[in-house]
TORKOL-4160 file (C-alpha; in steps of 0.2 Angstrom, whole numbers, padded with zeros to 4 digits, m for minus):
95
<pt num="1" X="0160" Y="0151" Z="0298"/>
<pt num="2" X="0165" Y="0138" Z="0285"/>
<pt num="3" X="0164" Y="0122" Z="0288"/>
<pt num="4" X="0183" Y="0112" Z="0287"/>
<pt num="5" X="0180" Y="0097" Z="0277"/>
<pt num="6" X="0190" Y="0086" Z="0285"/>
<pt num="7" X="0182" Y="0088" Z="0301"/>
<pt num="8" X="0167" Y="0085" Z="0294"/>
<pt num="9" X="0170" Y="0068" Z="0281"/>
<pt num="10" X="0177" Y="0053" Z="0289"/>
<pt num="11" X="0170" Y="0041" Z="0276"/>
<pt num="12" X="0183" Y="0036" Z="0264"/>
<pt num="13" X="0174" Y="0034" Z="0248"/>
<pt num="14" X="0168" Y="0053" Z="0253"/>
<pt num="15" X="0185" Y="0058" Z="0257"/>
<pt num="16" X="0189" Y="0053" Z="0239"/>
<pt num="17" X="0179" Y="0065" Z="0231"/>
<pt num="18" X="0179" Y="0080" Z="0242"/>
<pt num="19" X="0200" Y="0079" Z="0241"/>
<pt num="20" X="0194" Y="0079" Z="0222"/>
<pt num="21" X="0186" Y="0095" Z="0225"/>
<pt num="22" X="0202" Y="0102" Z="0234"/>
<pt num="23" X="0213" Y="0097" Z="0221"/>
<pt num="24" X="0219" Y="0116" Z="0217"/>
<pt num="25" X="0223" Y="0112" Z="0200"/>
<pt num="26" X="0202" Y="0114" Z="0197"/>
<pt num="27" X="0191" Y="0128" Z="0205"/>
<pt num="28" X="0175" Y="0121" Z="0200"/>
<pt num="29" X="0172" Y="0100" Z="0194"/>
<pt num="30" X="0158" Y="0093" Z="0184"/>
<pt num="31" X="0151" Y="0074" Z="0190"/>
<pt num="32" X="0159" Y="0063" Z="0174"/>
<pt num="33" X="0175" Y="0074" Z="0181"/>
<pt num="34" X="0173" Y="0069" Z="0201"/>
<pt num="35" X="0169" Y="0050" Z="0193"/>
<pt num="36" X="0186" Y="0050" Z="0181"/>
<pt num="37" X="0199" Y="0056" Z="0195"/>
<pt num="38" X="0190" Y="0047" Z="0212"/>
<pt num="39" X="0188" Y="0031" Z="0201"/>
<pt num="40" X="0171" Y="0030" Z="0207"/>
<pt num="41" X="0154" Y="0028" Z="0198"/>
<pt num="42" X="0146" Y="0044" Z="0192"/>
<pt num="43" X="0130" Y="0039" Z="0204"/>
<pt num="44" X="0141" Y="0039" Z="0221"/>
<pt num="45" X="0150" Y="0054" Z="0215"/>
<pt num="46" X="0132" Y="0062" Z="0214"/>
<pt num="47" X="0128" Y="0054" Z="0231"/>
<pt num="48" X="0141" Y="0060" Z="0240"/>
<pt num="49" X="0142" Y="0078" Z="0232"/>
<pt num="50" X="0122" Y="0081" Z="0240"/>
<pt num="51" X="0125" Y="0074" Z="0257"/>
<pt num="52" X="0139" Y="0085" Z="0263"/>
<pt num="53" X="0131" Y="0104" Z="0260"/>
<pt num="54" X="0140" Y="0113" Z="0274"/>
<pt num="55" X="0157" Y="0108" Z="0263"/>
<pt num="56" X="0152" Y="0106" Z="0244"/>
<pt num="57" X="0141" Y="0118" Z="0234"/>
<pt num="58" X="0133" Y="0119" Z="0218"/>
<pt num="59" X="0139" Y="0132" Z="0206"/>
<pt num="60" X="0121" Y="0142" Z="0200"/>
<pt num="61" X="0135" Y="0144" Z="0184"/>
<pt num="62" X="0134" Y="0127" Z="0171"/>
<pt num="63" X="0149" Y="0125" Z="0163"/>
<pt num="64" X="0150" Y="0128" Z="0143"/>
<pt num="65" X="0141" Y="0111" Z="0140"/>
<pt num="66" X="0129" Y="0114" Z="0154"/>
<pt num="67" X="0135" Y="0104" Z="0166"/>
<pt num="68" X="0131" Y="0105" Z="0185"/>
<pt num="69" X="0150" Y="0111" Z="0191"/>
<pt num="70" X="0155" Y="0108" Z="0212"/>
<pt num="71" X="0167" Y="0117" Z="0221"/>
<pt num="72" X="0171" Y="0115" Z="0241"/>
<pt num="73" X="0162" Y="0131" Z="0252"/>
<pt num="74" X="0178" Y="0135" Z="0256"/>
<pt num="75" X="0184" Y="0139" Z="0239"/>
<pt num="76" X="0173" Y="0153" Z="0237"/>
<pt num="77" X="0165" Y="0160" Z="0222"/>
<pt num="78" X="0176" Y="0164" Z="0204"/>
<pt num="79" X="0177" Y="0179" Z="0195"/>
<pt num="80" X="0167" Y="0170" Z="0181"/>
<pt num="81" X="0154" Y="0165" Z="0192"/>
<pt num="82" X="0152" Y="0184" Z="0198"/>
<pt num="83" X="0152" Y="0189" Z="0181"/>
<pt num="84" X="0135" Y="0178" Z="0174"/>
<pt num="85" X="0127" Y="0182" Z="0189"/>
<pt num="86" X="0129" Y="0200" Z="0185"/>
<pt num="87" X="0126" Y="0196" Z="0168"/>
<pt num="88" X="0110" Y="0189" Z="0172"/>
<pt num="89" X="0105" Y="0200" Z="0183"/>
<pt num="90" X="0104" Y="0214" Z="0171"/>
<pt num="91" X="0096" Y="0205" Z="0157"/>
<pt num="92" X="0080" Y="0202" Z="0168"/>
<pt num="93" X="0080" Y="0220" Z="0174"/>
<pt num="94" X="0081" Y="0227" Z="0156"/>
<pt num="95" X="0070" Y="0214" Z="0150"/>
């Protein structure tokens, strides 16, 4: 069963980010993103995106820059993310 966020986040500066997560306008969100829409330091964004993993996961996907992208458990995974995973799974069974 997924974990409800808000359930689980009562601290406010946590709150920030996680509802920065949910913002629908984003499926996944990279750390200098979290840090520019939240306000908050890039180090407190990273702070609070590994202590709540029943909520927030790490894409195994970077983005096109390489970045480490977030999403909320509850999001599920993309298309795009399905797609490299397939990709890379064939690669290493051909290879």
């Amino acid at each position: 069963m997924k974990s409800n966020w808000r359930d689980a986040v009562s601290d406010p500066t946590d709150r920030k980010v996680i509802e920065s997560l949910d913002d629908p306008r984003w499926d996944f969100r990279t750390v200098p993103g979290l840090a520019t829409s939240t306000g908050l330091p890039e180090h407190i964004v990273r702070d609070v995106l590994s202590r709540y993993p029943q909520v927030i996961r790490r894409s195994p996907v970077p983005d096109s820059q390489g970045r480490e992208l977030y999403t909320l458990v509850s999001k599920g995974g993309g298309l795009r993310e399905w797609y490299a995973r397939t990709r890379a799974f064939i690669t290493k069974s051909i290879a």
